[in-house]
C-alpha positions in Angstrom: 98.0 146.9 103.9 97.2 144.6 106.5 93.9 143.7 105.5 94.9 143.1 101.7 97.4 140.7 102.9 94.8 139.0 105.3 92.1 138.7 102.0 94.6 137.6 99.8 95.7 134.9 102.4 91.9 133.4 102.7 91.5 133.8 99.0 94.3 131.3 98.6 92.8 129.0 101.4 89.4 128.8 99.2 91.1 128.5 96.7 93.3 125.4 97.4 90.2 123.8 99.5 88.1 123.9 96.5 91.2 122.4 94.5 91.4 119.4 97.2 87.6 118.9 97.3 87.6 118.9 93.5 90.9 116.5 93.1 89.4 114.1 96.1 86.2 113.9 93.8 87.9 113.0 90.9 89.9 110.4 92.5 87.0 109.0 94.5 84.8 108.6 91.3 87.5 107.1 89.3 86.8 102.9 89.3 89.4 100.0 88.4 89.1 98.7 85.6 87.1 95.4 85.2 89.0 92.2 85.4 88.9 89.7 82.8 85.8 87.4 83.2 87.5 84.4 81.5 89.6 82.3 83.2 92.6 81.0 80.8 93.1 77.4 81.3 97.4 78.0 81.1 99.6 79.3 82.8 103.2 80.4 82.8 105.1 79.3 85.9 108.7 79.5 87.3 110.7 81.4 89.3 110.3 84.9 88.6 106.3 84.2 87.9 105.6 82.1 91.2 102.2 80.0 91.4 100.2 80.2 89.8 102.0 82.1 87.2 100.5 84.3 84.9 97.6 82.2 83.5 96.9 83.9 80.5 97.0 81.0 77.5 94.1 79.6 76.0 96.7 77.0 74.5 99.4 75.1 75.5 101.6 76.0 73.1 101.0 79.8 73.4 102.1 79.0 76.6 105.2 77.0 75.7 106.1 79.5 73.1 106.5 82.0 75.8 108.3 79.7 78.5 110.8 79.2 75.7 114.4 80.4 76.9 113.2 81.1 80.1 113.7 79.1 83.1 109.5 78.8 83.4 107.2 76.2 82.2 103.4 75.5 81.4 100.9 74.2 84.3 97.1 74.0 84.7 95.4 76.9 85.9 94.7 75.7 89.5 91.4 78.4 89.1 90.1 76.0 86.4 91.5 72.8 86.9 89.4 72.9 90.6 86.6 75.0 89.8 83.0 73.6 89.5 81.9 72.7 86.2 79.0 75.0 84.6 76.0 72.6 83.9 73.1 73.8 81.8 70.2 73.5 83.8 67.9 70.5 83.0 65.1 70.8 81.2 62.1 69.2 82.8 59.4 67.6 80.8 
């Protein structure tokens, strides 16, 4: 009876090893999800948002309609406000 007990042990190890390795895999595979590339020029800013806020307004008064009620208001994202402007390159002649 002893040796039943001993394979049935060792089965279970395997068992939950290849589990682990297989659950490890998964989660080591897995990759975040892309950011988004554009940079919104508004953002929402008060209290409970801090600074810079959410910045995700392409307008100021999409912005505004969500600071309404709300002890927040609009500012410049500081990301695009102090970024370097893009510049097509020249074309030489």
């Amino acid at each position: 009876m002893e040796q039943g007990n001993t394979i049935m042990r060792r089965t279970n190890w395997a068992i939950l090893a290849f589990a682990a390795l297989g659950t490890s895999w998964i989660v080591g595979s897995a990759s975040p999800a892309a950011a988004d590339p554009y940079e919104y020029p508004w953002c929402i800013q008060g209290r409970q948002e801090g600074y810079p806020g959410y910045c995700g307004y392409q307008t100021y008064q999409q912005c505004q309609a969500s600071a309404s009620g709300r002890d927040a208001y609009c500012g410049i994202n500081p990301r695009v406000a102090f970024s370097q402007q893009r510049v097509a390159p020249r074309a030489f002649r």
